[in-house]
Every structure is written in structure tokens, then in C-alpha cells.
C-alpha positions, 0 to 999 in steps of 0.5 A: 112422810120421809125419815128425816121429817118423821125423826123431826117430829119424833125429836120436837116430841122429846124435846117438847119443842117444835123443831125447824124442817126447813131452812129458808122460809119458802113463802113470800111474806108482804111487808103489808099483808091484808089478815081476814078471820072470817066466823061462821055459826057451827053447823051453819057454813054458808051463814057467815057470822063475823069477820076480823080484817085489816093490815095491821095488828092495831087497825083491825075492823070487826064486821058482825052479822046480828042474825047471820040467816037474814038475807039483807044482813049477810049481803050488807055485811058481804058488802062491807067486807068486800069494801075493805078487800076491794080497797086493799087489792085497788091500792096493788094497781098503781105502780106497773111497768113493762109494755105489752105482754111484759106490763105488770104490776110490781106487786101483788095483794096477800090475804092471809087467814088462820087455817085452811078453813078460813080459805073454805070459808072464803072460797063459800063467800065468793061462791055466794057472792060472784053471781049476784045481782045488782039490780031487780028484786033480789039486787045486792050493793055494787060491791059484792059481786066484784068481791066475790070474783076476786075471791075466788080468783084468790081461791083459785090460785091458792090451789097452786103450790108455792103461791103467795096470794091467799095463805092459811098461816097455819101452812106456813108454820107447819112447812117451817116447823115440826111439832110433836103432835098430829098433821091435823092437830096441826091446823089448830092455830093455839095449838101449833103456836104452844109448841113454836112459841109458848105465851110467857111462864108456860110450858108447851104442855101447859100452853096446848092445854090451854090451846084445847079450852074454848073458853081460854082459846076461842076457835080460830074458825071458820066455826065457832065452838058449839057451846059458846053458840048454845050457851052464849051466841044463841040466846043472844041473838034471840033477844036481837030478834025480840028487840027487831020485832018490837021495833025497840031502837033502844033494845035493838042497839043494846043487843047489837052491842052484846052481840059485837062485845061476844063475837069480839071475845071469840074472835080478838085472841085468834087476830093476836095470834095471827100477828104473833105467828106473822112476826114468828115468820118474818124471823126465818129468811126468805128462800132465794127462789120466793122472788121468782114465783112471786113474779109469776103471782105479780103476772097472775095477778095483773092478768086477772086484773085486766080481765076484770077491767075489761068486763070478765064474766065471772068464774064458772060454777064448775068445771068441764071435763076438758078444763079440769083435766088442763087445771090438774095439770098446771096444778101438778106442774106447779107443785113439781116446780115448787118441790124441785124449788124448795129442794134446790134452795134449802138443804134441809129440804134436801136431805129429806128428799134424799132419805127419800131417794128423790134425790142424791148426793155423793162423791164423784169417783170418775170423770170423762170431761172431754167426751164428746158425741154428734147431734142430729144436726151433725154437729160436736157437742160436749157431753161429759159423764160423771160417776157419783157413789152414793150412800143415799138409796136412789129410786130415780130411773135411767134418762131422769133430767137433772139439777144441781144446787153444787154446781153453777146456776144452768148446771143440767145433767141426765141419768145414764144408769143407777148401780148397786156397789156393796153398801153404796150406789154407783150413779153415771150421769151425762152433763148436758148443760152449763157449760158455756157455747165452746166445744171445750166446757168452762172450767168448774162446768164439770165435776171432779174426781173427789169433788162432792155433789148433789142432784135431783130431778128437774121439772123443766118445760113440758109441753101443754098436754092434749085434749079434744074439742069440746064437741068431740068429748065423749059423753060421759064426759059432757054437761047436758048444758054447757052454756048454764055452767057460764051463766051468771042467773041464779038456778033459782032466784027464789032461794034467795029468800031462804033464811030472810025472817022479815 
């Protein structure tokens, strides 16, 4: 945690209000995002117990499972959550332009959750899902295998930073909003919303009081309270199985309706919550740089979309080595773009990278605009040097490539060297681009003597980074069997049976 962003939380705690990190909202926000609040038993994750979806605060559709270990039960409720994702990501695949490799879609599906257990949550049901059989003896409906690879697709891509597919709405509030209490009190929906916006007639004291009470806040999942499963789900559910064992249609539906009436008295604040959070975001203005990562989402998302139409098998169970270490690094580029982003368009996030010395700002004290130097190629280009001074404290290196949110769009400049002067630090930097095609640069391409500007590093291109042929992959690094990481035939098809009490 930077200075700044600790003096932040330090201020919301003294004030007992949460106070805004960030200027800009850095997320991209549908103006019809799909919510999804799923429910698991506590200590059972891989036994889902109900789900709240829909797109909008009134059209909410609540899925229940009466007895989440019965096999037919979970898959026919997979089912019937997978129809309604499946229905909402279908009606993204209309409007596409562009041909070739350009064609895409100009929108995208955004699935958002509550907390980052809600991803886990989906990330367990696409992996109980995508593997599955339509046909034979444990066959499952059409559905639930394609709602599983979509699923983790969704997953998948929610690993990457800055995307906008599957959001947990907790991480939106926290990147926006700093609270007074801890990073992980932070992913307690009730909890975040007291400090931010506190229900009428509340405090925030009073508000995260109420946030800590099961019985007023019904956990925003994936798992339910412990003792409203012991007191009130468990006995429930027993008397459900009673009723099926007696084969009493009567009691059957009486206790299916007690179950719906339960489940919806847990689940319906957190649906509430979520919306009002929705609104909250939709009053913070969108970051100019949102509109180019979502293309990058649109491009993601048309890509997996041909795949599938095409007949992709689905996703792996795990990863190889080699196709790890290539995903580690997409994932660490992603994250250094989205960083330089954030950084780039808001100033507060600027500054907090400054106190951190990830980036700069300062005064130019010396200029040589019309220096000069002599390429490979024989040939006079500008390179114009720069000296900043500094009060920041810079612990960026010599040859560090720079960009500049003072300075023209294409603006690029590179470190030449870092000095302490006193108090203060002495930084010349190269210009290196943004100055138009002449050997002369454009007027306003090169800072000057007294004018203020800032800097921090550019991810810029880095070439794919190079691995071994699977075949040449050390053995330590090797699966025993890599044609069984691709297959789509359950380890054991008899464990489908676990938890089926008919």
C-alpha cells in the first residue's frame, strides 16, 4: 500500500466515510449488465444451493436446489441457470462489423457477482459443468455443457486485469473507494456499502453494525451463514426429504415453497444491495481508456465465440507447464497496461504512484530541443533532452521508457540518468517520439524550461517471450499424459453418483 492510498484509508477512518481513490471510474459499466448471486450450503462449495439472475433490479429470477446433493437436482438447476446466461450472451451476438480478422462484435456480455466468491463460485460450476455428457447414463440437458465453457471462459478472462466481463462489484467499489476498515473486511458487500452509502437514518457505525448481523445482512455468498443453515435451511430441507420419500405431492410442494420463501429471505437483500452499488458506480464518470480495453473484451469475446461455433473442445482441466508460464505473461503484461492506463488517466491515481516513486512530476529546468543524433541507418533524427527537478522520490532506472499524460497523445520519452540535488532529484530524459516526421519537432512536442510535467513507465510492445517444444520440456515439467488433460471423459463416471440419494 502506497502513502497516498494508506493517508486515504487513515482519512475515511476519521472521518467515518469512505473517501474516493480514484477519479475516474476505470471499469467499464453495461448499460444492461447480467447480475448472478449464486448460494452455496456453508462447507459444501461444490453443492450449489440457489441463484439470483437477472438484468435488471425488477426481472430477478431465483433458482433453488431443494437438496443441493441430488445429482438430477444440481444438473437441472445448472440447466435452468445456464439457459438464462445462455439467453443473455446469445442476444451480444447480433450487431458485428468489420471483415476478416477485424469482424467483431460491437458489444460484449458483462456478468457481474457480489464478491470475489461469487467468481469462485462460478468458476466451480463451469468446472462441474463443461465436461459433461449429453447422452448415456449420466446424460445432462444440451445446456449445461456450453454454459459451462462460457463459464469458464468468463472466468478465465476475469484473471486479466482491466476487464470488463466477469466483475466482482466489491472490486469496483474498493478500487474507487477507500474505507476505514481492512482489505479483506472490504469484500463484505454490507460492509463496504455502510461506509460509501449508509441505508437512511444510519450511521456508518450503526450501518457496519447491522453489515456484522446474519439475521439483518444475510451473507452476500457464495456461502450462507452457518446458523441460518443449522437452524433454519437444515431442517428444511429434511422435512423436503420426508415429503419425497412419502411421495406426498402435497407436502412435497408445501416444503419446496418453505425452501423458496428461505432461501429468498437470504438472498433478496444482497440482489438490493448489488443494484444500489450499480447505481453508486454508474455516478463516477468512465476513464477515457475503459473504451480501449473494452475493444480488446468485444475482440475476446468474438474470438471465443467463433470458436465455439466452430465445435471447440472445451477448456482444459489444467494447464501445462508451457501454457502456463504463456498465460503468466499475458496476465503480467495485462496488468502493467492496465496500471500505465489507470495511471495515465487519472490523477489521483498518479500521485499514488508518485509517493511510490513509480512515476514523476516536476519542473523542466533545461532543454536542448534541437539536439540531434545519427541512427543505424545513417540517418538525422531529433532526440531532444530534458532535465526535470523533481521533489518526488524516483526509483525508476536509467533506459526506463517513458509517457507522458502533460504532453501530446504519442508523446514517448526514455531516462538518461536520475541524480540527487539536495532535497530534490535532477531527472534527464530523451524525447524519443511525438514529434511529428521533420527533423525539426512540432511546436509543443518538447517541453520547456518552466513548464510542468509528469512521467511514468510505458508497458509498450514486448515480444512473446520463448519456450520449448512440448516434446523438449524437461520432465519435471511434463504431465505423465498429455492427451488426458484435453479429454472431455469424466476420470470416473461413477462419481457422478456422489450425493444422488434416489
Amino acid at each position: 500500500m502506497s502513502t497516498l492510498s494508506a493517508l486515504a484509508h487513515v482519512q475515511a477512518m476519521e472521518s467515518m466515510q469512505a473517501v474516493p481513490l480514484t477519479e475516474f471510474r476505470h471499469r467499464r459499466l453495461s448499460a444492461r449488465p447480467l447480475v448472478i448471486i449464486p448460494l452455496a450450503m456453508a462447507g459444501e462449495a461444490g453443492a450449489p444451493l440457489a441463484a439470483m439472475v437477472g438484468s435488471a433490479k425488477r426481472n430477478g429470477t431465483l433458482l433453488v436446489v431443494a437438496q443441493p446433493r441430488n445429482r438430477d437436482q444440481r444438473f437441472a438447476f445448472a440447466a435452468g441457470l445456464g439457459q438464462v446466461v445462455m439467453d443473455y450472451i446469445d442476444s451480444f451476438r447480433q450487431d458485428r462489423r468489420g471483415e476478416g480478422e477485424r469482424s467483431r462484435y460491437t458489444d460484449a456480455p458483462q456478468i457481474l457477482v457480489p464478491n470475489p466468491g461469487g467468481i469462485k463460485a462460478l468458476a466451480d460450476l463451469g468446472r462441474m459443468c463443461r465436461f459433461r455428457s449429453t447422452s448415456g447414463p449420466y446424460a445432462v440437458p444440451d445446456a449445461v455443457p456450453k454454459f459451462g465453457m462460457w463459464l469458464t471462459f468468463l472466468v478465465d478472462r476475469a484473471e486479466q486485469a482491466g476487464t470488463s466481463l466477469l466483475l466482482p462489484v466489491t472490486g469496483m467499489l474498493a478500487e474507487h473507494w477507500a474505507t476505514g476498515q481492512s482489505t479483506i473486511e472490504d469484500q463484505n458487500l454490507a460492509s463496504l456499502m455502510a461506509w460509501i452509502a449508509p441505508p437512511p437514518g444510519l450511521s456508518v457505525e450503526q450501518a457496519m453494525a447491522e453489515a456484522e448481523n446474519p439475521d439483518v445482512c444475510p451473507p452476500a455468498g457464495p456461502s450462507t451463514s452457518p446458523e441460518f443453515d443449522n437452524r433454519d435451511l437444515a431442517p428444511a430441507i429434511r422435512r423436503f426429504d420426508a415429503a419425497r420419500t412419502l411421495d406426498d405431492p402435497h407436502a412435497l410442494a408445501a416444503t419446496e415453497r418453505e425452501l423458496r420463501e428461505l432461501i429468498a429471505g437470504q438472498i433478496q437483500p444482497t440482489w438490493r444491495m448489488v443494484w444500489e452499488a450499480i447505481s453508486l458506480l454508474r455516478s463516477v464518470p468512465e476513464a477515457p481508456r475503459t473504451a480501449k480495453r473494452f475493444e480488446r473484451d468485444c475482440k475476446a469475446f468474438t474470438d471465443y465465440s467463433d470458436y465455439r461455433d466452430s465445435g471447440g473442445l472445451p477448456q482444459r482441466k489444467r494447464d501445462a507447464a508451457i501454457g502456463a508460464a504463456r498465460r503468466l505473461g499475458w496476465l503480467e503484461h495485462a496488468l502493467a497496461e492496465f496500471e500505465s492506463d489507470t495511471a495515465f488517466d487519472d490523477r489521483f491515481v498518479l500521485a499514488d504512484r508518485r509517493s511510490a516513486g513509480e512515476a514523476f512530476a516536476g519542473m523542466v529546468v533545461e532543454a536542448e530541443p534541437g539536439r540531434t543524433v545519427t541512427t543505424a541507418k545513417d540517418r538525422r533524427v531529433p532526440r531532444p533532452l530534458v532535465t526535470v527537478r523533481t521533489d518526488d522520490p524516483v526509483r525508476l532506472a536509467a533506459d526506463t521508457r517513458l509517457i507522458s499524460p502533460s504532453m501530446p497523445a504519442g508523446h514517448k520519452a526514455m531516462i538518461v540518468s536520475v541524480v540527487r540535488d539536495g532535497d530534490t532529484t535532477r531527472v534527464t530524459v530523451e524525447v524519443t517520439g511525438g514529434m511529428g516526421r521533420g527533423r525539426i519537432p512540432k511546436q509543443g512536442t518538447v517541453p520547456e524550461p518552466g513548464q510542468r510535467v509528469a512521467y511514468l513507465p510505458d508497458p509498450g510492445w514486448r515480444p512473446a517471450p520463448q519456450f520449448p517444444a512440448p516434446d523438449a520440456t524437461p520432465w519435471t515439467h511434463s504431465a505423465a499424459d498429455e492427451g488426458d488433460t484435453d479429454s472431455a471423459v469424466l476420470d470416473d463416471a461413477a462419481a457422478e453418483e456422489w450425493g444422488n440419494e434416489d
